[in-house]
C-alpha positions in Angstrom: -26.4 17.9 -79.2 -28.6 20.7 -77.3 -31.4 19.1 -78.7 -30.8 15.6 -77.8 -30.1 16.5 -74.1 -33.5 18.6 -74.2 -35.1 15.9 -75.4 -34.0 13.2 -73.2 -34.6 15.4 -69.9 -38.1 15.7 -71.2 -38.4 12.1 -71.5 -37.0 11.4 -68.4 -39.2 13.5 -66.7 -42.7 11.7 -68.3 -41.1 8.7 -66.9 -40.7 10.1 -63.7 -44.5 11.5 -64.3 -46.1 8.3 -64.9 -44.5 6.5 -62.1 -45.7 9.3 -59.8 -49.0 8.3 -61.5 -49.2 4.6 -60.8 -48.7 5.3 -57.5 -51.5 7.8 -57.2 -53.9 6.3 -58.9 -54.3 2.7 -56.8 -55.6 -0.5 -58.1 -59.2 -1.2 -57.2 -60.0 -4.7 -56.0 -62.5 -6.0 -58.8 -64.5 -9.3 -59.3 -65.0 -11.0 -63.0 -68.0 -13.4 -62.7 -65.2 -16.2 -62.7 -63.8 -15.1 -59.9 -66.9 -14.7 -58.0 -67.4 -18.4 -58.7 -64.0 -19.0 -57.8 -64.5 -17.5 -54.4 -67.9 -17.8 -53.3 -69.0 -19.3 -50.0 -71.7 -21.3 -50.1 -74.9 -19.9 -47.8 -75.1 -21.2 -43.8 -77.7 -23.3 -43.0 -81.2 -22.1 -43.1 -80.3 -19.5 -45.7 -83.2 -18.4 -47.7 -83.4 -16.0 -50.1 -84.6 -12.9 -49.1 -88.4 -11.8 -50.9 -88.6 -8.7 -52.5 -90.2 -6.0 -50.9 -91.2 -3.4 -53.8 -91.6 -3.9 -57.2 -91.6 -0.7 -58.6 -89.0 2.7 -58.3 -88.6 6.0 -59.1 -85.1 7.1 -58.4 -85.2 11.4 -58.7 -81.9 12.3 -58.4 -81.3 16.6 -57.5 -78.0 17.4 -58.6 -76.0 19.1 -55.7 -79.2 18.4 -53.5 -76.6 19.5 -50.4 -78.9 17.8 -47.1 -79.5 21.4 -45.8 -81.3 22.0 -49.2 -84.0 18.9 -48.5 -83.8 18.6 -44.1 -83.1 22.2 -42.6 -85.2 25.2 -41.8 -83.8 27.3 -44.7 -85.4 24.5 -47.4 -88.3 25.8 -49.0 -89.3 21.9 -49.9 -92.4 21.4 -47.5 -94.3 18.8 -48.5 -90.6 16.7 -48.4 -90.8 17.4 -44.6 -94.7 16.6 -44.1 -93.8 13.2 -45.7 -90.5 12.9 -43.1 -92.6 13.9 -40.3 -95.7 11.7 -41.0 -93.6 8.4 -41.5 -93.9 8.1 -45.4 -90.1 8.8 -45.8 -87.1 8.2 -44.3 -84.2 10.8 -44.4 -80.4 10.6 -44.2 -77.3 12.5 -44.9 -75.2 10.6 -47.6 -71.4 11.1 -47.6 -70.6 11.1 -51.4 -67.0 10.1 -52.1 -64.8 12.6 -53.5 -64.4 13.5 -56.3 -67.8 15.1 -56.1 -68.9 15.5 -59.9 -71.6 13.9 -61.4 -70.0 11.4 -63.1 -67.8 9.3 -60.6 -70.8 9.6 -58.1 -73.2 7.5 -60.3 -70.6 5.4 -60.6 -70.6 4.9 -57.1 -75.0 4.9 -56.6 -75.5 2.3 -58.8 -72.1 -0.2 -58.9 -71.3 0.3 -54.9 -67.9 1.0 -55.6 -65.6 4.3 -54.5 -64.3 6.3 -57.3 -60.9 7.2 -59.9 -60.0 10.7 -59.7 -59.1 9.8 -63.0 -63.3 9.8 -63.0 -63.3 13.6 -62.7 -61.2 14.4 -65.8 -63.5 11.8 -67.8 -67.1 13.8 -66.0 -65.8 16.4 -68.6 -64.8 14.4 -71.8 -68.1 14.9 -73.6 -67.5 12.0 -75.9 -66.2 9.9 -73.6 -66.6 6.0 -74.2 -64.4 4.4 -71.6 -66.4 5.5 -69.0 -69.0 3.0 -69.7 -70.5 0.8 -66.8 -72.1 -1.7 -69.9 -70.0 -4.5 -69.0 -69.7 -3.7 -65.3 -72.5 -5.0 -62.7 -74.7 -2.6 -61.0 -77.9 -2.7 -60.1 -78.8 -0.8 -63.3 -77.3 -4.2 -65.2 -79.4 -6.4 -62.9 -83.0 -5.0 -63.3 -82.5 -5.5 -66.7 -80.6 -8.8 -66.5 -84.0 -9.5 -64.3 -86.4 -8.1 -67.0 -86.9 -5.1 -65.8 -88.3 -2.5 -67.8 -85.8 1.1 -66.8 -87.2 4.4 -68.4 -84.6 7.5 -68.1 -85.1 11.4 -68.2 -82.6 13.8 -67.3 -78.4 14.1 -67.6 -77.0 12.1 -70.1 -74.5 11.1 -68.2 -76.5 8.2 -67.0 -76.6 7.5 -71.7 -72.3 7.5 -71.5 -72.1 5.1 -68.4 -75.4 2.6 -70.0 -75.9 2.9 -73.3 -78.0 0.0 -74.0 -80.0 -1.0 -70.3 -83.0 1.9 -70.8 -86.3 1.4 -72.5 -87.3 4.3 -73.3 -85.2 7.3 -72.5 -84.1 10.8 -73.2 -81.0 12.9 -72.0 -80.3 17.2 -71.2 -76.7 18.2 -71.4 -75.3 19.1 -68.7 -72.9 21.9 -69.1 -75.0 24.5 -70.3 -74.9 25.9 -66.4 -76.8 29.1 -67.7 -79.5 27.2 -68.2 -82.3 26.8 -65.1 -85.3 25.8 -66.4 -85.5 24.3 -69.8 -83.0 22.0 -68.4 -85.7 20.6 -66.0 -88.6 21.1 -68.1 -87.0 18.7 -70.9 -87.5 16.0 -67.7 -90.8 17.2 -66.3 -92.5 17.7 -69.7 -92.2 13.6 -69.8 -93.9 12.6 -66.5 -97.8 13.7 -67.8 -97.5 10.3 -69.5 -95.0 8.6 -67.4 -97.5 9.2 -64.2 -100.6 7.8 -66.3 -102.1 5.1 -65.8 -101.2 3.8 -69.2 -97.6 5.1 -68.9 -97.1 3.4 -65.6 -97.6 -0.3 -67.3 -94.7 0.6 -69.9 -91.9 0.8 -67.0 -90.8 -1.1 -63.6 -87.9 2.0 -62.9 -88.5 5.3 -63.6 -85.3 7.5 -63.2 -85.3 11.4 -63.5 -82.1 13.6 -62.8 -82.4 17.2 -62.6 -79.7 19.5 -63.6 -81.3 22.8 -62.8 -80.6 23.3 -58.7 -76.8 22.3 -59.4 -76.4 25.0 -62.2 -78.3 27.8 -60.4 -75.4 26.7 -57.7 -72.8 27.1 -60.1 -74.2 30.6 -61.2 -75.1 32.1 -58.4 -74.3 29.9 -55.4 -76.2 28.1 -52.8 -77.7 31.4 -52.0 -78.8 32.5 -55.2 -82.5 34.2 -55.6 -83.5 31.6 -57.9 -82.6 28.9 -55.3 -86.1 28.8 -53.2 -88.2 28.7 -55.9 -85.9 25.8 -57.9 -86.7 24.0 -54.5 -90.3 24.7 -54.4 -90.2 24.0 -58.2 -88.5 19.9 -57.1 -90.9 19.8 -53.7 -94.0 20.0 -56.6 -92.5 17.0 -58.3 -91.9 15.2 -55.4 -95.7 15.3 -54.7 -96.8 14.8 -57.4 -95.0 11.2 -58.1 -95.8 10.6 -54.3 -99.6 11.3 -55.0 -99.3 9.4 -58.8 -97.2 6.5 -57.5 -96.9 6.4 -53.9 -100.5 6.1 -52.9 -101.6 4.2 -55.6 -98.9 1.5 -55.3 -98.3 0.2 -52.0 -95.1 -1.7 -53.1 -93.5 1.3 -55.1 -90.4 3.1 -53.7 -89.7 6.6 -54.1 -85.9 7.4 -53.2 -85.1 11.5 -53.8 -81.5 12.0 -53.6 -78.4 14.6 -54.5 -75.5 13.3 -56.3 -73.3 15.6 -54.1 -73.2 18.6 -52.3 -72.1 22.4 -53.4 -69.6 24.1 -51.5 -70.5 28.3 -50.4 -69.9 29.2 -54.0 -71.5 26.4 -55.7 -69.3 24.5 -56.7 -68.2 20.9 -56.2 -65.7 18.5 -56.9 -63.6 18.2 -54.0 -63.5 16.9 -50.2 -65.3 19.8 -48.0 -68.0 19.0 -46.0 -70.7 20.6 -47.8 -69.8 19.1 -51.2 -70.0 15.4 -49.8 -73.2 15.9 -47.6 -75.2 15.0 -49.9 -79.2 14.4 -49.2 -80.9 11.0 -49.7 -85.0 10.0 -48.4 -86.9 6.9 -49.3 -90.4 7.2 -49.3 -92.9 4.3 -49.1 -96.2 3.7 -48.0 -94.5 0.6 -45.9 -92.5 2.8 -44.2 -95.4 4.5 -42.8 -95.9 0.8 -40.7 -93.0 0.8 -39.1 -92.2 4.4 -38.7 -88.6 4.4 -36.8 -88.2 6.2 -33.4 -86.6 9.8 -33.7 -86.1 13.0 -32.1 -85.6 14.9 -34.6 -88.7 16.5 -36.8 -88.4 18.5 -40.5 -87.3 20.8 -41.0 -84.0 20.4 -38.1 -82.0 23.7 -37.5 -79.5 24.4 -40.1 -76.0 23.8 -39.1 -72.9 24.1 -41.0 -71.8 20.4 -40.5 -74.7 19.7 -42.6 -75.6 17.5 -40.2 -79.5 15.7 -40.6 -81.3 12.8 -39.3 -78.5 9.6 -39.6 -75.2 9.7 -41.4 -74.3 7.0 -44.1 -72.2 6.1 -47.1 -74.0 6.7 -49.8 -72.7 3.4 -51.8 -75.1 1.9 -49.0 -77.9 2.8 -51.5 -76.9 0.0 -53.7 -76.6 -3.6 -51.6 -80.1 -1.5 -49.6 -82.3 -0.9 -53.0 -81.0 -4.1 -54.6 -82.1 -6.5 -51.7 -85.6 -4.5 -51.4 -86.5 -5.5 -55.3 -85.0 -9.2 -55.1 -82.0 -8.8 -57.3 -78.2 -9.6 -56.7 -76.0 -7.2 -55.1 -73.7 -5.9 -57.5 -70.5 -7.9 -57.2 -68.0 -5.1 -56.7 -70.2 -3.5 -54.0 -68.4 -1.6 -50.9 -71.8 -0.7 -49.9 -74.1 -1.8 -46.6 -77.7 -2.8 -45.9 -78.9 0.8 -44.1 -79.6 -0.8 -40.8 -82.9 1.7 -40.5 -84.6 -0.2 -43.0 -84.3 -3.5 -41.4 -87.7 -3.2 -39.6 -89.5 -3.9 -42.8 -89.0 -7.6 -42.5 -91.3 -8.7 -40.1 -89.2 -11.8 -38.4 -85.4 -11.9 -37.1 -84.8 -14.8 -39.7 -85.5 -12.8 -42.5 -83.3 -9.7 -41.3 -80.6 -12.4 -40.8 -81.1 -13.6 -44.2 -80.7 -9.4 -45.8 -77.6 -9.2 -43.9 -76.1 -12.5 -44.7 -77.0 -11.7 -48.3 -74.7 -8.8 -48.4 -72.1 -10.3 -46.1 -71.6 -13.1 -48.2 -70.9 -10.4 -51.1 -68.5 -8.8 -49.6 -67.0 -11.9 -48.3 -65.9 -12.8 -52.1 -63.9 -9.5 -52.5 -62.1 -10.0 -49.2 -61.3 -13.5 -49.8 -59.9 -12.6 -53.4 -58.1 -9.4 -51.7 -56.3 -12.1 -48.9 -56.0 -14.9 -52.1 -58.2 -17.9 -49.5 -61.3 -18.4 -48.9 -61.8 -17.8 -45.2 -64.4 -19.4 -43.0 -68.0 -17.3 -42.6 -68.7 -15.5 -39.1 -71.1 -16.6 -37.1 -74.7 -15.3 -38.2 -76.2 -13.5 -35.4 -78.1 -9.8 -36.3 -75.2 -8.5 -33.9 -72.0 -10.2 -35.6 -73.1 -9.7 -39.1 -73.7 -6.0 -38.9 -70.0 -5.7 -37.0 -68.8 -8.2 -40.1 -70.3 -6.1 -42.8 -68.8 -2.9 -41.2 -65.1 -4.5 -40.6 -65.2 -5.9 -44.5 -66.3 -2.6 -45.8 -63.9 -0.2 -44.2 -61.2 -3.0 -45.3 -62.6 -2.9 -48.9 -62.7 0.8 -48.9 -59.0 1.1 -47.5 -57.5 -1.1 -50.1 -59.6 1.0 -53.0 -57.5 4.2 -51.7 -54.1 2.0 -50.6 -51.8 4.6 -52.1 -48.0 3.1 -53.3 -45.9 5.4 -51.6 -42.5 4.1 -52.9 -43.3 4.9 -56.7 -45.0 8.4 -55.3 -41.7 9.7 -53.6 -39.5 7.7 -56.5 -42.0 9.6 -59.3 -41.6 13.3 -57.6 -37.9 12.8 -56.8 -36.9 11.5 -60.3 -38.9 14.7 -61.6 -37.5 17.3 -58.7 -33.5 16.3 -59.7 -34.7 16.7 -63.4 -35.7 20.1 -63.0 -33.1 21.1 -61.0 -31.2 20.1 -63.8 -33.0 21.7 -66.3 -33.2 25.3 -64.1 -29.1 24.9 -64.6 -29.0 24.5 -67.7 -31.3 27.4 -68.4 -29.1 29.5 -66.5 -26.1 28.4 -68.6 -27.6 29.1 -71.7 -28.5 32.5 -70.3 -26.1 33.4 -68.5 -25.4 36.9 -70.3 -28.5 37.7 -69.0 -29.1 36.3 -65.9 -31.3 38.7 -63.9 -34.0 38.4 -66.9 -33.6 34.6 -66.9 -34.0 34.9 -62.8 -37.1 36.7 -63.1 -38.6 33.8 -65.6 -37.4 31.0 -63.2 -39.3 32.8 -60.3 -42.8 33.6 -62.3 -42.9 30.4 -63.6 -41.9 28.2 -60.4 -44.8 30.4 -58.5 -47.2 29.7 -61.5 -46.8 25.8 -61.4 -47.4 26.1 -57.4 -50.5 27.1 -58.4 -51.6 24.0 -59.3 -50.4 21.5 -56.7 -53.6 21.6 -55.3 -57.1 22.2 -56.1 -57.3 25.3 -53.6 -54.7 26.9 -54.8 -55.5 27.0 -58.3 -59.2 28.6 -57.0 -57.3 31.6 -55.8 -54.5 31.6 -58.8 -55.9 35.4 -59.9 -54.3 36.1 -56.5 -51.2 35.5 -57.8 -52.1 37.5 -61.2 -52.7 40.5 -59.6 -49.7 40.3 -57.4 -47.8 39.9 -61.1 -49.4 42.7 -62.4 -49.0 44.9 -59.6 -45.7 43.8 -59.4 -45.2 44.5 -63.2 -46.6 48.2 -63.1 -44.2 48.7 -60.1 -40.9 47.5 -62.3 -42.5 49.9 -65.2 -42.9 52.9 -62.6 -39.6 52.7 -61.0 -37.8 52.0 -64.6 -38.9 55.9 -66.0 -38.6 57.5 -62.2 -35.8 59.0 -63.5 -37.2 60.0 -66.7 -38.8 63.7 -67.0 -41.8 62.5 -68.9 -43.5 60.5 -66.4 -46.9 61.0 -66.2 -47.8 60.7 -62.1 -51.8 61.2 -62.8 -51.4 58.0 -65.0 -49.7 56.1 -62.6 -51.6 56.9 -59.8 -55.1 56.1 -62.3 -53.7 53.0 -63.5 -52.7 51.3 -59.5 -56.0 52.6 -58.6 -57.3 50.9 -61.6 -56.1 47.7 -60.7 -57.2 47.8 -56.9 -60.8 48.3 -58.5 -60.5 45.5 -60.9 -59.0 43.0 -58.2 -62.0 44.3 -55.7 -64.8 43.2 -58.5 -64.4 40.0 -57.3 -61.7 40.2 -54.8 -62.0 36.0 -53.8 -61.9 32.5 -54.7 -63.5 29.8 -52.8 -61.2 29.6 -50.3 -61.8 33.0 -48.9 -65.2 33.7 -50.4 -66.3 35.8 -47.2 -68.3 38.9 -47.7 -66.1 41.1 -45.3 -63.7 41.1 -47.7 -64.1 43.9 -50.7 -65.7 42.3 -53.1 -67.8 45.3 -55.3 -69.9 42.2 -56.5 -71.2 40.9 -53.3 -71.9 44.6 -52.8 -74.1 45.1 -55.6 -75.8 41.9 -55.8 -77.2 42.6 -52.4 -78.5 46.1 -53.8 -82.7 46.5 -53.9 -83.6 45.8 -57.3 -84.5 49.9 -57.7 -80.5 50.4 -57.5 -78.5 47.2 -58.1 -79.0 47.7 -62.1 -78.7 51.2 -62.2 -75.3 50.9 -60.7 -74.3 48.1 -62.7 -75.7 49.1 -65.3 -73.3 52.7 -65.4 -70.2 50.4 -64.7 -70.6 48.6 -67.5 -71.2 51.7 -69.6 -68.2 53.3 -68.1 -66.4 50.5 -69.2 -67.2 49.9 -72.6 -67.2 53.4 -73.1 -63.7 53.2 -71.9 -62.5 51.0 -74.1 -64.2 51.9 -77.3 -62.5 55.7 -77.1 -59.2 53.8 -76.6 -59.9 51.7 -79.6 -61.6 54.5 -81.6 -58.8 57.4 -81.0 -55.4 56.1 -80.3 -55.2 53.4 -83.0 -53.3 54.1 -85.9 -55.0 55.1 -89.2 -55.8 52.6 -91.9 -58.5 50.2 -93.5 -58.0 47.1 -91.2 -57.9 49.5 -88.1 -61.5 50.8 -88.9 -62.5 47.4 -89.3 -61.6 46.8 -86.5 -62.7 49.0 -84.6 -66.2 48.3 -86.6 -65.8 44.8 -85.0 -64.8 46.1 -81.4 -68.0 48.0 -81.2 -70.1 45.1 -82.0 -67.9 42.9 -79.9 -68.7 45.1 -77.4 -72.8 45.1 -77.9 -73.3 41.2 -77.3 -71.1 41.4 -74.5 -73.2 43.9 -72.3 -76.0 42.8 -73.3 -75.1 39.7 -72.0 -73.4 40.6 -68.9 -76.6 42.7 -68.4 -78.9 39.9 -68.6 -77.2 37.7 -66.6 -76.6 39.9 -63.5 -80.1 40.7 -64.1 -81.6 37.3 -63.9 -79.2 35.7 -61.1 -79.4 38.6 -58.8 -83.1 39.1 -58.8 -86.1 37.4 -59.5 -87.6 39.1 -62.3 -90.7 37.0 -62.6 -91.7 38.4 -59.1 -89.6 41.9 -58.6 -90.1 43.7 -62.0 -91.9 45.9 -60.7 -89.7 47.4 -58.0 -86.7 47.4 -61.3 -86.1 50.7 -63.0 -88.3 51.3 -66.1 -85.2 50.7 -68.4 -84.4 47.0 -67.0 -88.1 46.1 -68.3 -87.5 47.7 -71.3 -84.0 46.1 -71.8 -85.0 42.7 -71.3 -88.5 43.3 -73.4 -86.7 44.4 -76.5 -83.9 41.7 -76.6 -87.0 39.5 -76.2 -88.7 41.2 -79.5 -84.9 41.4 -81.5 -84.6 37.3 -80.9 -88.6 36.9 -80.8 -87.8 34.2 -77.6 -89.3 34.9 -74.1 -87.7 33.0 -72.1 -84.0 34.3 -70.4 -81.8 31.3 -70.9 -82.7 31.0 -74.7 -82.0 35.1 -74.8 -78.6 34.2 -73.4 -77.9 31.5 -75.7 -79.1 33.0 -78.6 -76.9 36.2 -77.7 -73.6 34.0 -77.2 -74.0 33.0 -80.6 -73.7 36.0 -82.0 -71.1 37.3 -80.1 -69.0 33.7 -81.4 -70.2 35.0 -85.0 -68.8 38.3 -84.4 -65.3 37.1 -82.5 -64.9 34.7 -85.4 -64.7 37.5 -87.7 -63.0 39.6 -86.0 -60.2 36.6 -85.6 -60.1 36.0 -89.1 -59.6 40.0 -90.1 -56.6 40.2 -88.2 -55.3 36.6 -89.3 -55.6 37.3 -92.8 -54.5 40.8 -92.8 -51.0 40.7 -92.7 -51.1 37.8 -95.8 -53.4 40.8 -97.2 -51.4 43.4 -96.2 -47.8 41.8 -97.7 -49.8 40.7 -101.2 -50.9 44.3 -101.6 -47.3 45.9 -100.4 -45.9 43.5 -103.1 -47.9 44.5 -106.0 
């Protein structure tokens, strides 16, 4: 009977779970081609198709190219700003919808349409199939609908959401976030053929998407050492397609562009300012004709709205680049012509005829959002722009149009259900109902924890306060008792405050006023950084490995053990070593001002693994750590079966 009433509160409660969900997660308004045809409206008189003004593009997307990192004074990316200041490119900052990961953002560049939180979870799912733009239009889908010839290199993210559009093409995975350079070269190494003269007649869109700036944020933030020379490192591309492409093709576009932004720790995925600032320039020897009027030159003063040259959606990219190249606008588009780009047609009637063009898609989604066909607006420059803007923040209000009633039914249904539960729990223990308390209370704070995204980036917070609050309970429990040991109480609390002040933040309150040993010694000259680091993590290991070695009890399995512990313990520093190393300093350039034994360190895990360069190091050292935890997992799993067949004979 206990059973069945468990069971059926459980069920109750996915119920109330999956209605909270419906409501959450709002349904998109999205064409089929039959109900394009359905609704469509047919052109105003004097409607002409608009000509295409390039036919060739390299897309480069940065990953987590924040605008600051391509348009302010602290970007190291110089020639970008020559070719801003001379009129070759046009720069904006691009709000990128949240969620800001990589995958939902494509999404958005290339279909026009916001994007699923849902679209997060799937950025992580490595085999991940539903995903898949194949049968969806975007302007990917139309080049090669339009015999386009589309030539990837870079995430393969872009391989899950179009399997079968690219000619030629090759992907990096994208999670290896130790990983700075081979990650890039893998794209680079490509373009001394792609840039020929030969390899240019083999593809109309070339698209590269580096991985390395977004996982140097992820490592070491957008302040990282390695960041200004990963910028210089993108700046070199950026020339040289310019120089390859550019120059030698006056009808090519060039568009450099991040996916999304990185917030002060480097990571991204949410709704901050400096994770949907994203940076975006189109660069074309046309522009360089009409050169637009602005006050503001590259590099502009960094500010911490992220705030450079003109603000737009970033979905504008897709109804802009698919009118410059001739081909249809993607039917579920949310998107807008950039307006800046207008002043390459040369006559009103043909800017009238780019805006129309997009109006009249857009038109079709409101129409099948209101169920009629309503009548098209008059088709001045003037009324179409103010059309285009009403119909998109429509479009984009319905995509988010939240049902509230099955939101509040959802959480209600699940907040009487857990009362419930909470009272039976307190039945069923009722003998022991300070313990059961206690439970109720951890685990109530716990699930707070992840209510939001912000809270569960500080949830150590609420660790230590456990832990502290744990030691305390222990403390207070043998007061009383005469073998109390206050020098081990007193090393343990301090223990703790030195373990919580390693890395005493999340994001939220990443500031370095706070006491955060790390911050400390990252900022160390390379002469003392690694010696102090270094004798931490000696102390450490040291620590543990006399607590393993002395006060376990004797027997076979236990010196294995401890066997295993001290090789655990090898890969791991060496590791930790390595990395701190390599993200705190630049050890191409500042070897020399590094302690003798740093050189030496690095040099001899280079001649043990016989690799040079750091990230392969890494790998290959993780590796063998897995070899050795494996092991290690399987002693003690098999030693009790072991233990119990030996006992019995």
């Amino acid at each position: 009977m206990r059973f069945l009433l468990l069971f059926g509160l459980l069920l109750l409660q996915l119920v109330s779970y999956l209605l909270f969900c419906k409501g959450f997660f709002p349904t998109k308004v999205l064409l089929t081609p039959a109900e394009v045809d359905e609704y469509r409206t047919r052109e105003p008189q004097g409607y002409v198709e608009p000509q295409p003004q390039f036919d060739q593009v390299v897309v480069m997307v940065i990953d987590a190219l924040r605008a600051d990192f391509l348009f302010s004074n602290k970007s190291r990316m110089s020639f970008a700003h020559n070719l801003l200041n001379t009129g070759y490119g046009i720069g904006f900052t691009a709000f990128s919808n949240p969620p800001t990961v990589t995958l939902p953002r494509l999404k958005g560049i290339t279909t026009g349409s916001t994007p699923n939180f849902i679209d997060a979870v799937l950025n992580i799912a490595e085999d991940d199939t539903s995903s898949s733009l194949g049968d969806q239009d975007s302007w990917i889908k139309q080049m090669f609908i339009n015999g386009w010839k589309i030539n990837m290199f870079g995430d393969d993210t872009w391989h899950k959401l179009f399997p079968n559009y690219f000619a030629k093409t090759e992907g990096t995975a994208s999670f290896y976030v130790s990983d700075f350079t081979i990650v890039d070269n893998n794209v680079t190494r490509h373009l001394d053929f792609e840039l020929s003269d030969e390899g240019k007649m083999h593809w109309d869109c070339l698209i590269l998407h580096y991985l390395g700036l977004d996982h140097i944020g992820h490592r070491g933030g957008p302040d990282s050492s390695n960041m200004p020379e990963k910028q210089k490192e993108m700046d070199h591309i950026i020339e040289r397609i310019f120089n390859e492409v550019t120059l030698k093709n006056p009808n090519s576009l060039f568009i450099v562009m991040g996916d999304h932004g990185m917030n002060d720790v480097g990571n991204h995925g949410g709704s901050s300012t400096a994770e949907t600032s994203a940076a975006l320039m189109f660069v074309s020897q046309k522009f360089k004709k009409n050169k637009p009027d602005t006050h503001q030159h590259a590099p502009i003063m960094w500010n911490d709205n992220y705030d450079y040259f003109s603000r737009i959606d970033q979905i504008d990219l897709v109804p802009t680049l698919s009118e410059l190249i001739g081909i249809s606008v993607p039917i579920n588009n949310l998107g807008a012509f950039i307006p800046h780009l207008l002043d390459l047609y040369q006559t009103e009637e043909e800017k009238r005829n780019i805006l129309i063009k997009n109006a009249l898609q857009l038109k079709v989604l409101l129409d099948k959002s209101h169920k009629m066909i309503s009548s098209f607006p008059k088709t001045s420059i003037p009324e179409l722009l103010e059309y285009i803007q009403d119909a998109k923040y429509e479009l984009s209000k319905t995509s988010s149009a939240y049902n509230y009633f099955e939101i509040y039914a959802g959480l209600s249904g699940y907040f009487a259900l857990t009362i419930i539960a909470f009272v039976l729990f307190g039945l069923y223990f009722k003998r022991r109902f300070s313990v059961a308390f206690l439970d109720v209370v951890f685990f109530v704070t716990y699930s707070a924890n992840f209510i939001a995204s912000s809270f569960v980036e500080e949830e150590h917070h609420m660790w230590w306060f456990f832990t502290s609050l744990f030691v305390l309970y222990i403390v207070m429990k043998h007061l009383r008792s005469s073998h109390i040991s206050w020098f081990s109480v007193i090393t343990m609390m301090v223990g703790l405050r030195l373990l919580k002040a390693w890395n005493n933040s999340g994001q939220k309150y990443n500031m370095k006023s706070n006491m955060k040993l790390s911050t400390y010694i990252n900022q160390m000259s390379p002469k003392t950084g690694p010696n102090v680091y270094g004798g931490l993590l000696f102390l450490t290991f040291l620590t543990m490995n006399i607590f393993v070695n002395v006060h376990m009890a004797e027997g076979i399995y236990t010196h294995i053990f401890q066997v295993l512990f001290t090789m655990l313990s090898l890969p791991i520093g060496a590791s930790k070593m390595l990395s701190f190393l390599t993200e705190a300093y630049d050890i191409n350039n500042e070897a020399l001002n590094m302690p003798g034994w740093s050189n030496r360190f690095i040099s001899t895990l280079s001649e043990l693994t016989q690799l040079t360069d750091v990230n392969k190091i890494n790998n290959f050292i993780f590796s063998v750590l897995q070899l050795v935890w494996l092991s290690a997992l399987i002693i003690q799993l098999i030693q009790p079966s072991i233990s119990k067949y030996i006992f019995n004979k």
